[in-house]
C-alpha positions as CSV (number, residue, x, y, z in Angstrom):
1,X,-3.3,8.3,-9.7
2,X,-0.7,7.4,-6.7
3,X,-3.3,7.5,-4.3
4,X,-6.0,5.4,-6.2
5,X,-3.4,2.8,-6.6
6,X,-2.9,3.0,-3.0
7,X,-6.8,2.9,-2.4
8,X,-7.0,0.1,-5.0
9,X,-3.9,-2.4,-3.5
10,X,-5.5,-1.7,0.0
11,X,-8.6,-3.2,-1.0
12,X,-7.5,-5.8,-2.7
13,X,-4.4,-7.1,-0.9
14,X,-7.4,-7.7,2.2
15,X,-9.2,-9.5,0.4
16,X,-7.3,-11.0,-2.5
17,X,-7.6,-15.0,-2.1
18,X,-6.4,-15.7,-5.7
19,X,-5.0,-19.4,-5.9
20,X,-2.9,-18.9,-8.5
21,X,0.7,-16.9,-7.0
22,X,0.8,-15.6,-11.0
23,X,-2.1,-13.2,-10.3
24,X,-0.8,-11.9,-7.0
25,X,2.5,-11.4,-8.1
26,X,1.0,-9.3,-11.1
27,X,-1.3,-7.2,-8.3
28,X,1.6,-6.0,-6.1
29,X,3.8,-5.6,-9.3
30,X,1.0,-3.4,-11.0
31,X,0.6,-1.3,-7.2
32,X,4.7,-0.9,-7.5
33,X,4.4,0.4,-10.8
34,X,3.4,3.9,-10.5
35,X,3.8,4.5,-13.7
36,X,3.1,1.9,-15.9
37,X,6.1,1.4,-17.5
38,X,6.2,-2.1,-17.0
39,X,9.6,-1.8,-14.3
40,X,9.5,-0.1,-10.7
41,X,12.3,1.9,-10.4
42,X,14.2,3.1,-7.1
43,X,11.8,6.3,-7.2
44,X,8.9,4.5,-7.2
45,X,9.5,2.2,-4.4
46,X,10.5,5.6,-2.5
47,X,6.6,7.2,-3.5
48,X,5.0,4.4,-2.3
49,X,7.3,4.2,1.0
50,X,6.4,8.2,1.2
51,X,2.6,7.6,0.7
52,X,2.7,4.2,3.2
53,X,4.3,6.2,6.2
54,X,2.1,9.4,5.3
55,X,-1.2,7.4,5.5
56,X,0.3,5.8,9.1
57,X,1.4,9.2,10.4
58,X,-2.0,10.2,11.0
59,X,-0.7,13.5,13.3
60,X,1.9,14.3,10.7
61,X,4.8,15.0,13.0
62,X,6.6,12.9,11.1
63,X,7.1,9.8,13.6
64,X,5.0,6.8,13.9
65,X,3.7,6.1,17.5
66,X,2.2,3.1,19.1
67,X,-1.3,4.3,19.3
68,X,-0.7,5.3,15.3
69,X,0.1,2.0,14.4
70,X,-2.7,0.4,16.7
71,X,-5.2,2.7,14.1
72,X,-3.4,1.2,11.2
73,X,-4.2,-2.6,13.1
74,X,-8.3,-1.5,13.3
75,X,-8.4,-0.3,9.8
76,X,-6.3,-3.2,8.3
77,X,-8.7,-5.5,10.4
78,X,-11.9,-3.8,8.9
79,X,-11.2,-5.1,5.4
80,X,-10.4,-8.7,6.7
């Protein structure tokens, strides 16, 4: 469920134009949520920190290089 949120807030947050700041605020408050109780808690925010640096760390040895963020920059750019 985590990583579909992830998948989901990725997707949209590119390409989310939404006028009204109401409708945005409820998208990354929904992505926060993990789950669904209607309040992110401490853990949650650490998950999705967790998830964030794993799907950057794309060599899992637990550092983020240059080149690793330059691959995050091509991917974000992708959905733009």
């Amino acid at each position: 469920m985590v990583w579909l949120k992830l998948i989901f807030f990725i997707l949209i947050s590119f390409s989310l134009k939404a006028e009204n700041t109401q409708n945005i605020h409820d998208t990354y408050f929904n992505f926060l949520d993990l789950n669904n109780d209607g309040y992110v808690s401490h853990e949650e925010i650490e998950q999705i920190k967790n998830i964030v640096f794993e799907l950057i760390d794309i060599n899992n040895d637990n550092k983020i290089s240059s080149e690793e963020l330059d691959e995050l920059n091509k991917i974000v750019n992708l959905f733009q």
